[in-house]
C-alpha positions as CSV (number, residue, x, y, z in Angstrom):
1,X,-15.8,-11.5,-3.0
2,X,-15.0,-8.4,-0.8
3,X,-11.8,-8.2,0.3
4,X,-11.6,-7.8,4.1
5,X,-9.4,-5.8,5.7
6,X,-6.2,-7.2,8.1
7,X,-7.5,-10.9,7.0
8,X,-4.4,-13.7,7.3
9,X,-3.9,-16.1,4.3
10,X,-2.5,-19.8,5.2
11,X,0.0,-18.5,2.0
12,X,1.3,-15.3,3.9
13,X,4.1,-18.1,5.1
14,X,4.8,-20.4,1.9
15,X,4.4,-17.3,-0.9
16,X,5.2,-14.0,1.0
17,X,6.2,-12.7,-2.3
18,X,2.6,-13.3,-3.8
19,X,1.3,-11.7,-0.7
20,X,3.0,-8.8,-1.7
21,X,1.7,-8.8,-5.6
22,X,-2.2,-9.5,-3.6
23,X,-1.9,-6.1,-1.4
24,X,-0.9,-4.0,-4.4
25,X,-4.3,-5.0,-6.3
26,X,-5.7,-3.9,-2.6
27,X,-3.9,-1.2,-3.1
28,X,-4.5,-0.6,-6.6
29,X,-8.7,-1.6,-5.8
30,X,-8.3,1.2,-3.0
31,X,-6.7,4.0,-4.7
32,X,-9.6,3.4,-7.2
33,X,-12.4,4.2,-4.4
34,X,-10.7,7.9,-3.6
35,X,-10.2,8.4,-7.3
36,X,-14.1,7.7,-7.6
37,X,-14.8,10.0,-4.5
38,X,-12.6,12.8,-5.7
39,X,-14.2,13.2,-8.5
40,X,-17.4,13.7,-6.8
41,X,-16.0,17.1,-5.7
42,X,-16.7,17.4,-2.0
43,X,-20.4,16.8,-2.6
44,X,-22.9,14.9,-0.1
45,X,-22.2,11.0,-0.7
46,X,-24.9,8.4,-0.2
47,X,-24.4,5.5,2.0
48,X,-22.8,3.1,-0.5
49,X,-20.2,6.0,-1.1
50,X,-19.7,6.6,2.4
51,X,-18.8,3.1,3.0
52,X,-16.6,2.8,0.5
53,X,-14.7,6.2,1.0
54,X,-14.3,4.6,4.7
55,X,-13.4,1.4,3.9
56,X,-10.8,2.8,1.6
57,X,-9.9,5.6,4.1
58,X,-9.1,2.7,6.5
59,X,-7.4,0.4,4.2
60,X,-4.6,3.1,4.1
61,X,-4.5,3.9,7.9
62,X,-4.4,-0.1,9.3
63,X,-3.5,-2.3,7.0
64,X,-1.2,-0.3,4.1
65,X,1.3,0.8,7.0
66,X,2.1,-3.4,7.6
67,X,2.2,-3.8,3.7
68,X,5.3,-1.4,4.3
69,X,6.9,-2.6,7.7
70,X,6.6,-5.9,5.0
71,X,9.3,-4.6,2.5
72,X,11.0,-2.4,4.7
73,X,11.6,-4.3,8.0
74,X,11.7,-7.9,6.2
75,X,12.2,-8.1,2.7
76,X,14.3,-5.4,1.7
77,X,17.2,-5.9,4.2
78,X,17.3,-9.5,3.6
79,X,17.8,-8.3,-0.1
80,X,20.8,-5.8,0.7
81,X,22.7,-8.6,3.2
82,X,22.4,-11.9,0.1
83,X,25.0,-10.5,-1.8
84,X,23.5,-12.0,-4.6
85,X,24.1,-10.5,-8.5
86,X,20.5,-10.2,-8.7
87,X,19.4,-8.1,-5.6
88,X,22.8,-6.1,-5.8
89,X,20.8,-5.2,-9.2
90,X,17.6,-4.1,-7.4
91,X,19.5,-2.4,-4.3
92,X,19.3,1.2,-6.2
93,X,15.5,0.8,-6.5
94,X,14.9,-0.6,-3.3
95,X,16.2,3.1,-1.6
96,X,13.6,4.8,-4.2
97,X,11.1,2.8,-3.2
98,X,11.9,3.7,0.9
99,X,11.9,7.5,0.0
100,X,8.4,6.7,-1.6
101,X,7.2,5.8,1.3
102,X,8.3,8.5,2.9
103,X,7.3,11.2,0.2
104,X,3.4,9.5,0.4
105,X,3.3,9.1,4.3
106,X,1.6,13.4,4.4
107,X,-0.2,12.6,1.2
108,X,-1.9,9.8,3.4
109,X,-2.4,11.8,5.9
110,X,-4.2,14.4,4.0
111,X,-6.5,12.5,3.0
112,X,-7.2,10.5,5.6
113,X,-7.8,14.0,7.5
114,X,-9.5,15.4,4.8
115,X,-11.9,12.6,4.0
116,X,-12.4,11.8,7.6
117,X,-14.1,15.6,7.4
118,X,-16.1,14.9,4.5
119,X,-17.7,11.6,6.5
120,X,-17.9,13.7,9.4
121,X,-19.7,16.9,7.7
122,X,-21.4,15.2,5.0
123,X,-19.7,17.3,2.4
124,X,-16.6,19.4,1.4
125,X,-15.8,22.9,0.5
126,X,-14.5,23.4,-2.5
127,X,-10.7,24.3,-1.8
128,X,-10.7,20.8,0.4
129,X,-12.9,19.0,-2.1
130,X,-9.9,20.2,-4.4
131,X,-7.1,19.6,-1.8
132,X,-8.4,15.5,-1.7
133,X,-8.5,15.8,-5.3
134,X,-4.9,16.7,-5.7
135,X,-3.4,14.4,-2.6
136,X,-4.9,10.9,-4.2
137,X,-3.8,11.8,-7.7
138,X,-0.4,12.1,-6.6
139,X,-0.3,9.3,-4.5
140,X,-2.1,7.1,-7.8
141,X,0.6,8.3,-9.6
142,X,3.6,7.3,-7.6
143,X,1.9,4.1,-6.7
144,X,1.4,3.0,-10.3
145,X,5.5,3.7,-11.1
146,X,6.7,2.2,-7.0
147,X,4.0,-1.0,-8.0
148,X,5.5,-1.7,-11.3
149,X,9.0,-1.4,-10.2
150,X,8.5,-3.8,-7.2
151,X,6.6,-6.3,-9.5
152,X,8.9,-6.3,-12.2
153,X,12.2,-5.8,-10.4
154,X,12.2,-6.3,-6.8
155,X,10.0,-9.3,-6.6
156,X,11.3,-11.4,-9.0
157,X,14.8,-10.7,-7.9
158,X,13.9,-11.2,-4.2
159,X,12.2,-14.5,-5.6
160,X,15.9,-15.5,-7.4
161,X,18.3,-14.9,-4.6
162,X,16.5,-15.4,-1.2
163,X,16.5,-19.0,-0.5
164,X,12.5,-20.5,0.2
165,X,13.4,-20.8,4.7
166,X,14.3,-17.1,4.5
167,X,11.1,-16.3,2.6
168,X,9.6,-18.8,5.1
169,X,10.5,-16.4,7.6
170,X,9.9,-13.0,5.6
171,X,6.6,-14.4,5.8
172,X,5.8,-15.5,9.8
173,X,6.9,-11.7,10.3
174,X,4.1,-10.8,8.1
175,X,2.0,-13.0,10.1
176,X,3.4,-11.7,13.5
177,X,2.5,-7.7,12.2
178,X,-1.0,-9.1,11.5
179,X,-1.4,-10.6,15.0
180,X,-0.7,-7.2,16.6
């Protein structure tokens, strides 16, 4: 089933958390696509590539920035004000995580402006065919580690100590961001 960019799930409300887990295999699905087209080094891409490189290219531009307004904005200061045992636990990786964010936000751009050119011109040079190259396997790097550590830690500890009406309401803000 192709997964379709921006769509809202009747879940987004009752299972916010699992939300979360479904955009990282977006994400993870994604990040695969610009691996594959990096390591076509900058050379002319068919139509099926083309589509793909843009789908992926606009995954990251629309719909990865609400994935993060998600955890920054709604789950992760709900986190830091429980005062529960388990997210004072995860409060150290939930400021990692932020400066993830952060650290990936030019890497994104790169490559959005970089692969945007190679859509545009049909091809790459080398140096920018090598510059895309670079950019997505740093981001596929972080995003393995910033994945595992919200799916292992975060999650589940969010899951323990927020009670099921403030994840009811973690998730109509999710809705609300998708509305916009």
């Amino acid at each position: 089933m192709p997964v379709q960019i921006g769509q809202k799930s009747p879940e987004m409300q009752t299972d916010p958390l699992g939300l979360l887990s479904d955009c990282h295999r977006r994400v993870e699905m994604f990040l695969g696509v610009l691996k594959a087209a990096a390591a076509l080094d900058g050379r002319q891409l068919d139509d099926d590539e083309k589509r793909s490189l843009d789908n992926a290219l606009r995954y990251f531009r629309e719909a990865a920035p609400k994935h993060t307004a998600d955890e920054e904005e709604s789950l992760f200061p709900r986190m830091r004000q429980s005062g529960a045992a388990d997210a004072q636990a995860a409060l150290a990786e939930l400021e990692k995580l932020e400066a993830d964010h952060r650290w990936a936000d030019p890497l994104h751009a790169r490559v959005d402006e970089l692969g945007r050119k190679w859509l545009a011109a049909g091809k790459l040079d080398a140096s920018d065919a090598a510059a895309f190259h670079e950019a997505v396997a740093q981001l596929g790097a972080m995003y393995s580690r910033h994945i595992e550590v919200e799916e292992k830690v975060v999650f589940p500890a969010a899951a323990r100590c927020l009670p099921k009406p403030e994840q009811h309401r973690i998730g109509l803000e999710m809705t609300a961001r998708r509305q916009k």
